[in-house]
N, C-alpha and C positions, 0 to 999 in steps of 0.2 A: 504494500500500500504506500508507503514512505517511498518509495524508487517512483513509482508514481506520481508521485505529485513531485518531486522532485525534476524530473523529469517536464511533467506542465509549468512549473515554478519558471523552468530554465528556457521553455521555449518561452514561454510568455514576454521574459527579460530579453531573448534576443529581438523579439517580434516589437516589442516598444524602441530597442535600440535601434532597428531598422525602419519605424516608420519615424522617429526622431529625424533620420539624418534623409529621411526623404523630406521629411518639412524644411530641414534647413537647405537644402538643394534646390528647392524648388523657388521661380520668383516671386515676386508680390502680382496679384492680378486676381483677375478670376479663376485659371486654373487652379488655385491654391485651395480656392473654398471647394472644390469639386473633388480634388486630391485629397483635403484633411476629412470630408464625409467617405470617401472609399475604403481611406487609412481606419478611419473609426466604426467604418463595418464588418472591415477584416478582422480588427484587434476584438470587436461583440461576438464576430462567431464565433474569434478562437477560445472567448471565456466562456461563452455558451455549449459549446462542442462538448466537453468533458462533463457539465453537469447534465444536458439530455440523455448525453449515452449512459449514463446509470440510470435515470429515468424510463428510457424508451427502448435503448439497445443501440449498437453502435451500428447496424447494418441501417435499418429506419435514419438515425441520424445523419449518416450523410450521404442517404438517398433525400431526404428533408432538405436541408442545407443546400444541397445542389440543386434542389430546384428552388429553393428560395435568390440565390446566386442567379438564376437564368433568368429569373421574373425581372429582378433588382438592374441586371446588365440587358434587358430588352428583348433576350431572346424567350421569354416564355411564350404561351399561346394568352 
């Protein structure tokens, strides 16, 4: 269980390191407000991810997630 969350703990810490240094990358404009809403749905699923799949199952889950992803990016029906 500890290796576990240890393991989420640590993506978690790269996944903020990584979308930090995409915010500092990126310019000032409109793309930015478009990038930090992308960056902060990425960073909800990946805290959501772990608590569904004890809930629901982890197969459901990111058959879920994926199509939440294709709606969010335009390609759902």
């Amino acid at each position: 269980m500890w290796d576990g969350f240890a393991a989420l703990l640590r993506n978690l810490t790269a996944l903020t390191l990584c979308i930090t240094l995409i915010d500092w990358l990126l310019p000032a404009g409109s793309m930015r407000k478009y990038a930090r809403l992308v960056c902060g749905l990425v960073m909800l699923w990946a805290l959501l991810r772990p608590i569904s799949a004890v809930f629901i199952g982890s197969a459901q889950t990111d058959q879920m997630m994926s199509g939440i992803l294709q709606t969010i990016m335009g390609g759902g029906s």
